[in-house]
ChimeraX commands (.cxc) that place a marker at each C-alpha (Angstrom):
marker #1 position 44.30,-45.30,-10.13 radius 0.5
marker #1 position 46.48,-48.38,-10.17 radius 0.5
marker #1 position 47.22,-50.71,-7.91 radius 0.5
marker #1 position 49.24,-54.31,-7.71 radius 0.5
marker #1 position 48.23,-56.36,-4.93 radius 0.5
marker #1 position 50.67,-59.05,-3.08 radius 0.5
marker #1 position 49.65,-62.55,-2.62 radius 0.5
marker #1 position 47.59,-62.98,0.87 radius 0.5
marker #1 position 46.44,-60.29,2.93 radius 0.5
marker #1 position 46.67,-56.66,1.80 radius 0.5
marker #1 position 46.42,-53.99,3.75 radius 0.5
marker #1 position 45.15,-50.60,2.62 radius 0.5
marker #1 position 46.20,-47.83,5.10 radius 0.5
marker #1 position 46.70,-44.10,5.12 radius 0.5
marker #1 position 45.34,-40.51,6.67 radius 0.5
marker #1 position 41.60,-39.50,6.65 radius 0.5
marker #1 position 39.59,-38.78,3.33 radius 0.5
marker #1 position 42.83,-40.27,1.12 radius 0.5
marker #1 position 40.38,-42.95,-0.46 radius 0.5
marker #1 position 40.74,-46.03,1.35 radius 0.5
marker #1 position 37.32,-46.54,1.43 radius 0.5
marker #1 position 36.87,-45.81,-1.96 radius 0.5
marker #1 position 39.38,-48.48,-3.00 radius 0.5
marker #1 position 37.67,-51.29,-0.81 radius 0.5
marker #1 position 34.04,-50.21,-2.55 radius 0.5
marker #1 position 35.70,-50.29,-6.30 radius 0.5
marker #1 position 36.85,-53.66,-5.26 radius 0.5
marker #1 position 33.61,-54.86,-3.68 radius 0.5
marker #1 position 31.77,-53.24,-6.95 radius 0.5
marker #1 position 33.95,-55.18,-8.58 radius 0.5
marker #1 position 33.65,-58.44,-7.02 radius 0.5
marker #1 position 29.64,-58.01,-6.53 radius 0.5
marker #1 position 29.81,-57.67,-3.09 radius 0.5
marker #1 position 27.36,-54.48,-3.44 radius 0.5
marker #1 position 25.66,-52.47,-5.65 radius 0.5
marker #1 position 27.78,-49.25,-5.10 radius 0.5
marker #1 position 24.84,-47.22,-7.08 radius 0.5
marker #1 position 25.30,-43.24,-6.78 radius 0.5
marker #1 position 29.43,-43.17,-5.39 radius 0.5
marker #1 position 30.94,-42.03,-8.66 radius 0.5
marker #1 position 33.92,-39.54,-9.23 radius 0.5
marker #1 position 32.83,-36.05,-9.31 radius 0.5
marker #1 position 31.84,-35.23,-12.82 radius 0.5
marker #1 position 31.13,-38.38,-14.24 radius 0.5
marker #1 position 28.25,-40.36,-15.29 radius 0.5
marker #1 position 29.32,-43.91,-15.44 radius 0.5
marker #1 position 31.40,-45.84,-12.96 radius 0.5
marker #1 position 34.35,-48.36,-14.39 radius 0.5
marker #1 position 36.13,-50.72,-12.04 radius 0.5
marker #1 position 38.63,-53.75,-14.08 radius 0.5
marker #1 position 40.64,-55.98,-12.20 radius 0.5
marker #1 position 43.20,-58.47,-13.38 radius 0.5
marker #1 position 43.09,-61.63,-11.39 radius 0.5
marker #1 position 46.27,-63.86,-10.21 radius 0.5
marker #1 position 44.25,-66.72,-12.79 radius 0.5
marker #1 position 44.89,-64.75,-15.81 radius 0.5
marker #1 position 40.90,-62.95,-15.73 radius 0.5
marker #1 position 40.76,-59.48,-16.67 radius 0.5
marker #1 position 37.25,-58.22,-15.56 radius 0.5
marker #1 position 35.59,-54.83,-15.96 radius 0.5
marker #1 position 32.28,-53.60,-14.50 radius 0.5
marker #1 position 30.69,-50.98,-15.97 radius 0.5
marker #1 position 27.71,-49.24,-14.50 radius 0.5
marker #1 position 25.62,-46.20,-15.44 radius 0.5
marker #1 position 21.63,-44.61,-15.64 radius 0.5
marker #1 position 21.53,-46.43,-18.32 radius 0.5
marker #1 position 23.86,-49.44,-18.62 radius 0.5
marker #1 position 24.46,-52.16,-16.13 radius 0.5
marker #1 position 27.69,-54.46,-17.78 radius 0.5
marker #1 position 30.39,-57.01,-16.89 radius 0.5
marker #1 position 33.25,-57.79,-19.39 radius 0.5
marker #1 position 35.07,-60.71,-18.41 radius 0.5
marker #1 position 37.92,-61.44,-20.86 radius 0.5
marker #1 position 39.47,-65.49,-19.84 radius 0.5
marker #1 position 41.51,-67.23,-21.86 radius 0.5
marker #1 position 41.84,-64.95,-24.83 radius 0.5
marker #1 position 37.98,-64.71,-25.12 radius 0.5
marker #1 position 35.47,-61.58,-24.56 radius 0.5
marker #1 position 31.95,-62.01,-23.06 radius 0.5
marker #1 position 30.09,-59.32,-22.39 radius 0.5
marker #1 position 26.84,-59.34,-19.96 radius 0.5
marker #1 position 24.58,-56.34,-20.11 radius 0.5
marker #1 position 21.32,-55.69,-17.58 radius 0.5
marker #1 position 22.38,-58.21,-14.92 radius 0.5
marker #1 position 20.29,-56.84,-12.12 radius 0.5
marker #1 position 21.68,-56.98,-8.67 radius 0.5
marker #1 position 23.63,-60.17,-9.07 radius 0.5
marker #1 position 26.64,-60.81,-11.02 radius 0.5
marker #1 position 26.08,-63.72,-13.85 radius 0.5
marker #1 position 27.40,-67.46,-12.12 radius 0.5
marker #1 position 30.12,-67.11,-15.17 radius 0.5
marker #1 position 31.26,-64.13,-13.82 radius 0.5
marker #1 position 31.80,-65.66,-9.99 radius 0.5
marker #1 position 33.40,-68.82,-11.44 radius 0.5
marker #1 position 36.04,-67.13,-13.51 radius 0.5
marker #1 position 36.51,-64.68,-10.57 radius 0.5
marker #1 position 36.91,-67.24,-7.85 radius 0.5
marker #1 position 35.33,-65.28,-5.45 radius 0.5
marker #1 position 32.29,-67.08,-3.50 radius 0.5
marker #1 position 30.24,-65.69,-0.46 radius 0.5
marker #1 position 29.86,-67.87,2.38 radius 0.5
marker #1 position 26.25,-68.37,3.03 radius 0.5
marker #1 position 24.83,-68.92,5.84 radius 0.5
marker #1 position 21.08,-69.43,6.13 radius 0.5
marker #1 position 19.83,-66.41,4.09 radius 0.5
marker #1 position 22.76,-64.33,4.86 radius 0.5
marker #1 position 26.19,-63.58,2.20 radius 0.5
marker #1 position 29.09,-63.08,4.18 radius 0.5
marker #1 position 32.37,-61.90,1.66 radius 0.5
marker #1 position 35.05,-63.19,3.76 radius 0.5
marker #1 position 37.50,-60.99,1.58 radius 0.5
marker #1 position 36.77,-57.52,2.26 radius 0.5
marker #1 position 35.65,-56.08,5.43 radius 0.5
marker #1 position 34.66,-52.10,6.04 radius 0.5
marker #1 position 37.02,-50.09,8.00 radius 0.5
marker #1 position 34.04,-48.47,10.01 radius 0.5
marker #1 position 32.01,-51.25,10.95 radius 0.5
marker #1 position 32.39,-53.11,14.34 radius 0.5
marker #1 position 35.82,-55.40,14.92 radius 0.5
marker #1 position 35.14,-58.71,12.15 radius 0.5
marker #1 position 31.79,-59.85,12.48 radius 0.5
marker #1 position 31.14,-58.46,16.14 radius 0.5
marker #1 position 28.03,-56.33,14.06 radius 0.5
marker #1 position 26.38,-59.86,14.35 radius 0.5
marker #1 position 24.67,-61.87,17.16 radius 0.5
marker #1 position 27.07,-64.50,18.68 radius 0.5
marker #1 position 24.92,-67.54,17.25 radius 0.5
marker #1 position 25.15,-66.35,14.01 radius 0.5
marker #1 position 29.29,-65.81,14.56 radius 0.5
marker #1 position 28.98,-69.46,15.40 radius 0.5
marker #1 position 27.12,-70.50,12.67 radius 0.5
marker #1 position 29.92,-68.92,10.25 radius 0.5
marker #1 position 32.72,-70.55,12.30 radius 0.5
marker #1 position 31.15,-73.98,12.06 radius 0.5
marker #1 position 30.76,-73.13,8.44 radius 0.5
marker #1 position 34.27,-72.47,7.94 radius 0.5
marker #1 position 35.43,-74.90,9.79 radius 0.5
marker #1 position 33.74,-77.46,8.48 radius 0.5
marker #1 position 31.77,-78.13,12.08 radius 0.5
marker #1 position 28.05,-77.17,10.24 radius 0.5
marker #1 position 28.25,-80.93,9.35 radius 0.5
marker #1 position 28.70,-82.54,12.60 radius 0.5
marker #1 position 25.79,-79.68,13.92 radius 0.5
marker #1 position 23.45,-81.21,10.96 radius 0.5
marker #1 position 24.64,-85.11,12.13 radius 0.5
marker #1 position 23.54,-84.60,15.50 radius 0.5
marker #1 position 20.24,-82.54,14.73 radius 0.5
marker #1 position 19.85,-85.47,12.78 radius 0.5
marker #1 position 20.93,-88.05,15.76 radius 0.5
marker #1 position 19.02,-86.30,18.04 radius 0.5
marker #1 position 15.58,-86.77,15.87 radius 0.5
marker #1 position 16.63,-90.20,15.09 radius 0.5
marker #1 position 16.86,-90.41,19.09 radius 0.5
marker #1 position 13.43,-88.97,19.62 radius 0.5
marker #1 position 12.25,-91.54,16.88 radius 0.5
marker #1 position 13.20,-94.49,18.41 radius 0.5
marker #1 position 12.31,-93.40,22.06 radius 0.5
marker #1 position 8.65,-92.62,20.45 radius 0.5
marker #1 position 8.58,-96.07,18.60 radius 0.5
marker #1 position 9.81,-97.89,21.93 radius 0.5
marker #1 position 7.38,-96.27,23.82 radius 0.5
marker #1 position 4.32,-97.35,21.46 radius 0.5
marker #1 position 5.93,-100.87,21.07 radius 0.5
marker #1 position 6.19,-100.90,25.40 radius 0.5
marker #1 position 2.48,-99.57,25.47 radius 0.5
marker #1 position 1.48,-102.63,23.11 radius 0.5
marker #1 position 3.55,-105.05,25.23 radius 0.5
marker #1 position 1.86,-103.91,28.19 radius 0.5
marker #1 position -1.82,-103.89,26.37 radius 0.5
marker #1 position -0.84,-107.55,25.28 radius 0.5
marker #1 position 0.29,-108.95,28.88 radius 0.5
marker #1 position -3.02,-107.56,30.13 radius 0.5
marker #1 position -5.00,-109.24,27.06 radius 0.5
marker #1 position -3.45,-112.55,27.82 radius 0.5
marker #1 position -3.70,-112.06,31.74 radius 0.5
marker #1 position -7.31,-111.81,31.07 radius 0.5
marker #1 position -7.44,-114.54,28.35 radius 0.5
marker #1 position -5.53,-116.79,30.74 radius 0.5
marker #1 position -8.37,-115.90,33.31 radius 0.5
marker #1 position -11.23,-116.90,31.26 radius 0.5
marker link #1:1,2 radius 0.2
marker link #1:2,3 radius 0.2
marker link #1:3,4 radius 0.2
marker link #1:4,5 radius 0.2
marker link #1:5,6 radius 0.2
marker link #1:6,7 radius 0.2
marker link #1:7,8 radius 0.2
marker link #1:8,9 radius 0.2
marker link #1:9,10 radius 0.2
marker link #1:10,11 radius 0.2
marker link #1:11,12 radius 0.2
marker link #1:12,13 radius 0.2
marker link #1:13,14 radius 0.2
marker link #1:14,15 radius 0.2
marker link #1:15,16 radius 0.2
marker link #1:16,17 radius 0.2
marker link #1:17,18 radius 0.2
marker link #1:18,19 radius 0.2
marker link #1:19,20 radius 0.2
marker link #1:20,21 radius 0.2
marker link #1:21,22 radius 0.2
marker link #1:22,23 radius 0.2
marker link #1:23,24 radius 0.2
marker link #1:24,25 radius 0.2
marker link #1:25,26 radius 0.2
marker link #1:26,27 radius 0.2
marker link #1:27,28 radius 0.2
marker link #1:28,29 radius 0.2
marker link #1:29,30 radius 0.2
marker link #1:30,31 radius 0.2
marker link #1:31,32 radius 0.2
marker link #1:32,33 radius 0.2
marker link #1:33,34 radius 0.2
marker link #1:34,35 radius 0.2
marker link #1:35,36 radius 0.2
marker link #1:36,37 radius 0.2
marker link #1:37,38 radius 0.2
marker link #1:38,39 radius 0.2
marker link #1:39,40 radius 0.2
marker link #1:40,41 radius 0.2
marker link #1:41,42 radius 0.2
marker link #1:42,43 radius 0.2
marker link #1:43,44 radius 0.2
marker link #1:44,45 radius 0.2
marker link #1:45,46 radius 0.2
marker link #1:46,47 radius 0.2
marker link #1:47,48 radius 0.2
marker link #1:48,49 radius 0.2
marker link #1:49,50 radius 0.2
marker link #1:50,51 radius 0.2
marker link #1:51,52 radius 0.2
marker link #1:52,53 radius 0.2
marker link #1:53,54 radius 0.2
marker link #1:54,55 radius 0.2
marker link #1:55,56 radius 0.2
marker link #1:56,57 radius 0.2
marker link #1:57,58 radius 0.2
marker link #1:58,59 radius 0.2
marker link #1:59,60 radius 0.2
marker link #1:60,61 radius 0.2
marker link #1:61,62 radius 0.2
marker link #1:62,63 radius 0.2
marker link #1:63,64 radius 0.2
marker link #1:64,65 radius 0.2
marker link #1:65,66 radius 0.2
marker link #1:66,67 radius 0.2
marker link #1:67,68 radius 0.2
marker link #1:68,69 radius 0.2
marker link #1:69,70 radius 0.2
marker link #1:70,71 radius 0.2
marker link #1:71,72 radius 0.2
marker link #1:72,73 radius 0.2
marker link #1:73,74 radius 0.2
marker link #1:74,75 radius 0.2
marker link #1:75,76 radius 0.2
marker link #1:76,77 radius 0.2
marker link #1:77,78 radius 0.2
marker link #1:78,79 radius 0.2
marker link #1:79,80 radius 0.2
marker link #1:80,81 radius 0.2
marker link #1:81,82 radius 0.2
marker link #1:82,83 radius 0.2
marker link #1:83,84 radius 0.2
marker link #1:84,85 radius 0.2
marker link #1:85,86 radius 0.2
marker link #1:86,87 radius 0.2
marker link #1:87,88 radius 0.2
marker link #1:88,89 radius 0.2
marker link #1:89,90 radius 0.2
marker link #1:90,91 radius 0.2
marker link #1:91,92 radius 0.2
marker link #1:92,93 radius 0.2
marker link #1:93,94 radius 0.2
marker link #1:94,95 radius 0.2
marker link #1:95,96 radius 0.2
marker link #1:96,97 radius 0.2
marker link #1:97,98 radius 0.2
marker link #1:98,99 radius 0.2
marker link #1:99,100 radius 0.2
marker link #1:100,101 radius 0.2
marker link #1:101,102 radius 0.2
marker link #1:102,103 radius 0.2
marker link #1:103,104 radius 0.2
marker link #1:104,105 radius 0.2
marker link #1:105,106 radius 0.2
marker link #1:106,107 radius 0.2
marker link #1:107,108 radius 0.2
marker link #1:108,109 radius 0.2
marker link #1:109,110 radius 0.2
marker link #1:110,111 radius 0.2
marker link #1:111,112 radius 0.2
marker link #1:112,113 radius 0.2
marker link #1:113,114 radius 0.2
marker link #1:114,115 radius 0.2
marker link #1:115,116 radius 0.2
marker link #1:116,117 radius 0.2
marker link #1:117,118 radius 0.2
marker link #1:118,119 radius 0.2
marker link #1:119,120 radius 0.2
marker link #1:120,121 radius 0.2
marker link #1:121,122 radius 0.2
marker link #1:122,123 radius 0.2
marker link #1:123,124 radius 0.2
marker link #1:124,125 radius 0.2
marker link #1:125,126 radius 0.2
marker link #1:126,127 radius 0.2
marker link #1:127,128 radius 0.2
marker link #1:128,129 radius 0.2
marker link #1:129,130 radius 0.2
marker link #1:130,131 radius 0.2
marker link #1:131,132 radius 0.2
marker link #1:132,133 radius 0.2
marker link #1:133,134 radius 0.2
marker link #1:134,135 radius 0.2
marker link #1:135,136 radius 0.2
marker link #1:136,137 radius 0.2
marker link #1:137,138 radius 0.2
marker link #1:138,139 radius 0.2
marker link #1:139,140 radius 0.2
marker link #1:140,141 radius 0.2
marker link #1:141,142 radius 0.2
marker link #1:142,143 radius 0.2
marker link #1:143,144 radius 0.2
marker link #1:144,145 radius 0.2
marker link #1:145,146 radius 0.2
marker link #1:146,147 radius 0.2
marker link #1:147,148 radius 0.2
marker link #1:148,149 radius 0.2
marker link #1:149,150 radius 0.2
marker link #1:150,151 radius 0.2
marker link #1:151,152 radius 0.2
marker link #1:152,153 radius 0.2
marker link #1:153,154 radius 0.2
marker link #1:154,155 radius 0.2
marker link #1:155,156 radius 0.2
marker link #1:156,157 radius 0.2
marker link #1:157,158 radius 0.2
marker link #1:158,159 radius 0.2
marker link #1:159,160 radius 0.2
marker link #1:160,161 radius 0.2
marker link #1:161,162 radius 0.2
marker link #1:162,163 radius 0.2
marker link #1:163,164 radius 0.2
marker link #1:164,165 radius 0.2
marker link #1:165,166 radius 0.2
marker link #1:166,167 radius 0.2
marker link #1:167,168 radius 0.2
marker link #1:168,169 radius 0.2
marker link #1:169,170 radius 0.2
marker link #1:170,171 radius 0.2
marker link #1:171,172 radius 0.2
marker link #1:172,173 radius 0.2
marker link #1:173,174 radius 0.2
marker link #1:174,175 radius 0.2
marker link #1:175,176 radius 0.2
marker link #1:176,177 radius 0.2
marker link #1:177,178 radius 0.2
marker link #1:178,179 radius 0.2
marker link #1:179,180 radius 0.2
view
Protein backbone atom coordinates (compact mmCIF):
# COMPACT_ATOMS: atom_id res chain seq x y z
CA UNK A 1 0.00 0.00 0.00
CA UNK A 2 0.77 3.60 -0.84
CA UNK A 3 -0.17 6.52 0.46
CA UNK A 4 0.71 10.53 0.02
CA UNK A 5 -0.16 12.50 2.91
CA UNK A 6 -1.18 16.45 2.75
CA UNK A 7 0.51 18.94 4.84
CA UNK A 8 -1.34 19.26 8.46
CA UNK A 9 -3.89 17.07 9.67
CA UNK A 10 -4.83 13.87 7.81
CA UNK A 11 -7.61 12.11 8.25
CA UNK A 12 -7.91 8.38 7.66
CA UNK A 13 -11.61 7.32 7.32
CA UNK A 14 -13.61 4.51 5.83
CA UNK A 15 -16.12 1.33 6.67
CA UNK A 16 -15.28 -1.36 9.34
CA UNK A 17 -12.27 -3.88 8.96
CA UNK A 18 -10.92 -1.68 5.66
CA UNK A 19 -7.49 -1.15 7.55
CA UNK A 20 -7.56 2.08 9.14
CA UNK A 21 -6.17 0.83 12.04
CA UNK A 22 -3.66 -0.95 10.39
CA UNK A 23 -2.42 2.19 8.63
CA UNK A 24 -2.19 4.27 11.99
CA UNK A 25 -0.04 1.10 13.62
CA UNK A 26 2.40 0.92 10.33
CA UNK A 27 2.81 4.55 10.97
CA UNK A 28 3.27 4.38 14.74
CA UNK A 29 5.75 1.21 13.98
CA UNK A 30 7.22 3.43 11.96
CA UNK A 31 7.67 6.40 13.99
CA UNK A 32 8.49 4.20 17.30
CA UNK A 33 5.52 4.98 18.90
CA UNK A 34 5.10 1.04 19.71
CA UNK A 35 6.49 -2.07 19.29
CA UNK A 36 3.73 -3.52 16.96
CA UNK A 37 5.36 -7.19 17.63
CA UNK A 38 3.02 -10.15 16.25
CA UNK A 39 0.42 -7.78 13.69
CA UNK A 40 1.94 -8.89 10.41
CA UNK A 41 0.13 -9.62 7.01
CA UNK A 42 -1.12 -13.05 6.80
CA UNK A 43 1.63 -15.20 5.49
CA UNK A 44 4.56 -13.37 6.23
CA UNK A 45 7.37 -13.46 8.54
CA UNK A 46 8.84 -10.06 8.65
CA UNK A 47 7.08 -6.75 8.89
CA UNK A 48 8.40 -3.62 6.54
CA UNK A 49 7.05 -0.13 7.07
CA UNK A 50 9.27 3.02 4.90
CA UNK A 51 8.15 6.38 4.96
CA UNK A 52 9.40 9.36 3.04
CA UNK A 53 9.38 12.47 5.12
CA UNK A 54 8.41 16.20 3.88
CA UNK A 55 12.57 16.82 4.96
CA UNK A 56 13.81 14.67 2.26
CA UNK A 57 14.27 11.24 4.95
CA UNK A 58 13.38 8.05 3.53
CA UNK A 59 13.12 5.59 6.53
CA UNK A 60 12.37 1.87 6.63
CA UNK A 61 11.77 -0.36 9.68
CA UNK A 62 12.23 -3.72 9.38
CA UNK A 63 11.27 -6.21 12.01
CA UNK A 64 11.27 -10.01 12.27
CA UNK A 65 12.06 -13.35 14.86
CA UNK A 66 15.13 -12.66 14.06
CA UNK A 67 16.01 -9.12 12.94
CA UNK A 68 15.13 -5.88 14.59
CA UNK A 69 16.43 -2.86 11.83
CA UNK A 70 16.01 0.83 10.91
CA UNK A 71 17.38 2.17 7.55
CA UNK A 72 17.38 5.75 7.49
CA UNK A 73 18.68 7.07 4.14
CA UNK A 74 19.29 11.45 4.65
CA UNK A 75 21.04 13.32 2.46
CA UNK A 76 22.18 10.77 -0.04
CA UNK A 77 23.66 8.59 2.79
CA UNK A 78 22.58 4.93 4.16
CA UNK A 79 22.83 3.96 7.87
CA UNK A 80 21.64 1.02 8.91
CA UNK A 81 20.86 0.12 12.79
CA UNK A 82 20.31 -3.51 13.61
CA UNK A 83 19.11 -4.95 17.36
CA UNK A 84 17.85 -1.60 18.67
CA UNK A 85 15.68 -2.97 21.42
CA UNK A 86 12.51 -1.19 22.19
CA UNK A 87 13.69 2.28 21.36
CA UNK A 88 14.50 3.75 18.13
CA UNK A 89 18.37 5.06 17.93
CA UNK A 90 18.35 9.28 18.91
CA UNK A 91 19.66 9.48 15.03
CA UNK A 92 16.72 7.97 13.96
CA UNK A 93 14.22 10.58 16.01
CA UNK A 94 16.35 13.56 14.91
CA UNK A 95 16.24 12.89 11.22
CA UNK A 96 12.54 11.95 11.68
CA UNK A 97 11.48 15.01 13.56
CA UNK A 98 9.16 13.29 15.51
CA UNK A 99 9.54 13.82 19.49
CA UNK A 100 7.17 12.52 22.32
CA UNK A 101 6.10 14.93 24.79
CA UNK A 102 7.09 13.74 28.14
CA UNK A 103 5.62 14.28 30.92
CA UNK A 104 6.96 12.92 34.20
CA UNK A 105 7.56 9.24 33.22
CA UNK A 106 4.90 9.21 30.68
CA UNK A 107 5.45 9.54 26.33
CA UNK A 108 2.59 11.12 24.93
CA UNK A 109 2.87 11.06 20.64
CA UNK A 110 0.88 14.04 20.01
CA UNK A 111 0.69 12.84 16.25
CA UNK A 112 -1.29 9.81 16.17
CA UNK A 113 -4.13 8.97 18.32
CA UNK A 114 -6.21 5.38 18.25
CA UNK A 115 -9.58 5.46 16.82
CA UNK A 116 -10.93 3.21 19.78
CA UNK A 117 -9.61 4.76 22.71
CA UNK A 118 -11.54 7.44 24.76
CA UNK A 119 -12.10 11.18 23.02
CA UNK A 120 -8.03 12.78 23.07
CA UNK A 121 -6.56 12.14 26.24
CA UNK A 122 -9.93 11.72 28.29
CA UNK A 123 -8.21 7.84 29.03
CA UNK A 124 -6.14 10.01 31.53
CA UNK A 125 -6.80 11.61 34.98
CA UNK A 126 -7.59 15.39 34.66
CA UNK A 127 -4.20 16.41 36.50
CA UNK A 128 -2.27 14.64 34.25
CA UNK A 129 -4.43 16.40 31.09
CA UNK A 130 -3.22 19.48 32.87
CA UNK A 131 0.12 18.65 33.20
CA UNK A 132 0.31 18.04 29.22
CA UNK A 133 -1.53 21.36 28.57
CA UNK A 134 0.89 23.32 30.70
CA UNK A 135 3.51 21.41 28.84
CA UNK A 136 2.34 22.46 25.60
CA UNK A 137 1.63 25.56 26.38
CA UNK A 138 4.53 26.46 27.78
CA UNK A 139 2.68 27.05 31.45
CA UNK A 140 4.99 23.90 33.15
CA UNK A 141 7.46 26.83 33.62
CA UNK A 142 5.50 29.30 35.47
CA UNK A 143 4.08 25.88 37.64
CA UNK A 144 8.00 25.14 38.37
CA UNK A 145 8.55 29.26 39.20
CA UNK A 146 6.00 29.26 41.71
CA UNK A 147 6.77 25.71 43.31
CA UNK A 148 9.90 27.38 43.46
CA UNK A 149 8.39 30.87 44.94
CA UNK A 150 6.40 29.13 47.15
CA UNK A 151 9.57 27.19 48.87
CA UNK A 152 11.49 30.32 48.63
CA UNK A 153 8.32 31.73 50.65
CA UNK A 154 8.40 29.00 53.22
CA UNK A 155 12.26 29.76 53.47
CA UNK A 156 12.14 33.08 54.40
CA UNK A 157 9.02 32.78 56.72
CA UNK A 158 11.21 29.87 58.54
CA UNK A 159 14.39 32.14 58.64
CA UNK A 160 12.19 35.20 59.97
CA UNK A 161 10.74 33.19 62.42
CA UNK A 162 14.24 31.89 63.91
CA UNK A 163 15.69 35.48 63.46
CA UNK A 164 12.16 36.86 65.57
CA UNK A 165 12.77 33.94 68.16
CA UNK A 166 16.50 35.30 68.60
CA UNK A 167 15.25 38.91 68.80
CA UNK A 168 12.92 37.97 71.38
CA UNK A 169 15.66 35.61 73.33
CA UNK A 170 17.97 38.80 73.05
CA UNK A 171 15.38 41.53 74.49
CA UNK A 172 14.88 39.11 77.37
CA UNK A 173 18.85 38.64 77.80
CA UNK A 174 19.30 42.34 77.95
CA UNK A 175 16.02 42.92 80.09
CA UNK A 176 17.71 40.74 82.53
CA UNK A 177 21.26 42.15 82.00
CA UNK A 178 19.77 45.62 82.41
CA UNK A 179 18.29 44.21 85.77
CA UNK A 180 21.42 43.03 87.25
Amino acid sequence: LELDFNDGVNVLYGSSDAGKSCIRRAIEFLCDFNVCDGVRKTGTKTTEVKGEFSNGVILTRIRSVSINRYILEKDGKESQFDAIGKTAPQEVLDAIEMYPLEVNDNKYYLNSYPQISLPFLFDISPSERARIFNKLTGNDILDVLFGQFNKDILRIKRGHREEVEKFEERAELLEKKEIE
